[in-house]
N, C-alpha and C positions, 0 to 999 in steps of 0.2 A: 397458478398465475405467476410471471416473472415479472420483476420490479426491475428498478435504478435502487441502488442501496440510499440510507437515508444520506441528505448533504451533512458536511460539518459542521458543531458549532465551534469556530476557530476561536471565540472570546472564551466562550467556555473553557477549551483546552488551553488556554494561554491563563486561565484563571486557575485551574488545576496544575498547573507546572507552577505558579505562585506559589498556592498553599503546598504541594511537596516540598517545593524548597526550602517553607518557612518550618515546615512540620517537622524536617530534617536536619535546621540548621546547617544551612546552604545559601551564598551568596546568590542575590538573583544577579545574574552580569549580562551586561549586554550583547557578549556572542552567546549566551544560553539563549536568552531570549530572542536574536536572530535565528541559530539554527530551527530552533522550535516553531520563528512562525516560516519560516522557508518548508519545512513539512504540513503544517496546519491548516495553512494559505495555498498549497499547492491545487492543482486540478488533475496531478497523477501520482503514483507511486514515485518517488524522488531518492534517489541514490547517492552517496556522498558526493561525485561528481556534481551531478543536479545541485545541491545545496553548497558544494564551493562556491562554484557560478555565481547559484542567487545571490550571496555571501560578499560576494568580490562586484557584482553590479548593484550593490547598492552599498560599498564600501565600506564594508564592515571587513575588518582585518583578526580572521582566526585562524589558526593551522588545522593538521588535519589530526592531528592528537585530540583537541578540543571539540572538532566534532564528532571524531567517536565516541566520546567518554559523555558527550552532550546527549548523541544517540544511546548510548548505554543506559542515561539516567532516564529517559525520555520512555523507552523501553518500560525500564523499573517502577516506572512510575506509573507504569498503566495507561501511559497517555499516547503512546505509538508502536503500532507492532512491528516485526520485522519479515521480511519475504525473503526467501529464495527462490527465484525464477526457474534456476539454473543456467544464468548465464554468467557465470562465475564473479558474479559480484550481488550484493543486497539490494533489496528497495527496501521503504521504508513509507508506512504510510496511519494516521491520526485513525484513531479509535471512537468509533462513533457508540456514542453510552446504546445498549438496549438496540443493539445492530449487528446482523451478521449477514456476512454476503463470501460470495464465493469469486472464481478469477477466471477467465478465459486466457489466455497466454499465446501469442502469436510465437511460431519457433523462428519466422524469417524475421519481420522486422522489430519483437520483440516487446509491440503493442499488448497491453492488458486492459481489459473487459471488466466490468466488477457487475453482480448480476446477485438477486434476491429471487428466489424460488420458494412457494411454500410447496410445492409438491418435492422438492427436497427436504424441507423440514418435517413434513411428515412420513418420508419415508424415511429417515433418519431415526423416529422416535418406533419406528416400526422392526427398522431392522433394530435396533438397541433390544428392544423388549424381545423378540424372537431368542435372541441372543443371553437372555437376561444380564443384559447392562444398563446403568440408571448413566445416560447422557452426559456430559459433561460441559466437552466441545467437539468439533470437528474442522475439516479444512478440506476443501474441495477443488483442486485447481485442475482444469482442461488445457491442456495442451492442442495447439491445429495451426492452421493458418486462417488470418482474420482475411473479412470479405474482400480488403483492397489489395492483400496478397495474392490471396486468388484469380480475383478479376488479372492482377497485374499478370500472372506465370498464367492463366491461357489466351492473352491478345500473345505473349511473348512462345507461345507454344502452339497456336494456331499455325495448320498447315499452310505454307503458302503453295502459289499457283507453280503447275510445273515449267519447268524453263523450257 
């Protein structure tokens, strides 16, 4: 059966970048807390551009130093993963506690998919043990072209009538 991964709890993760911070002896500052819910609050993978953006439409004044090192801690903290798509820059997207899901990846327009299978999770825990390996994690991303690409390259590659 394939699912929707579960949604976020964005209070939660904004509760958890709290206590790191405090746990750490770490100022909470108000661009930490922007970049964090500019990921948290999102509805896709968001890439430093994306979270400049957000950043600068809601006038919040951070460079881009601040939000790497914001993403760094964010990272460390267990609260945000990091992606490489392959398209020469990162995404970045909130960690859902007791959730794992996988990525379809559009290579034209660049669109991702997030998608929950247990017929992957059990064949994961099958090839492990063939193998004999005790699981740990895994990461699963597909590469293609999504439905709207498709449609889009065959109206754009449909034969037309002879002249």
């Amino acid at each position: 059966m394939t699912s929707p991964p579960p949604k976020v709890d964005a209070k939660a993760l904004q509760e958890g970048l709290w206590r790191y911070l405090r746990d750490h002896s770490l100022p909470v500052t108000h661009q930490r807390e922007a970049v964090a819910a500019a990921i948290f609050y999102a509805n896709a993978h968001v890439s430093v551009g994306d979270i400049e953006r957000a950043l600068r439409e809601q006038g919040v004044r951070a460079g881009k130093a601040t939000v790497y090192r914001t993403l760094d801690l964010l990272v460390r903290a267990g609260l945000v993963q990091e992606h490489d798509f392959g398209e020469g820059f990162k995404r970045y997207e909130p960690i859902v506690a007791e959730s794992h899901h996988e990525h379809l990846i559009c290579l034209n327009c660049g669109k991702v998919v997030e998608f929950s299978s247990d017929r992957i999770d059990r064949m994961k825990q099958l090839i492990a043990d063939q193998y004999g390996f005790r699981h740990h994690h895994h990461r699963l991303e597909i590469y293609g072209l999504c439905q709207d690409c498709q449609r889009r390259d065959a109206v754009t590659l449909e034969p037309r009538g002879t002249p």
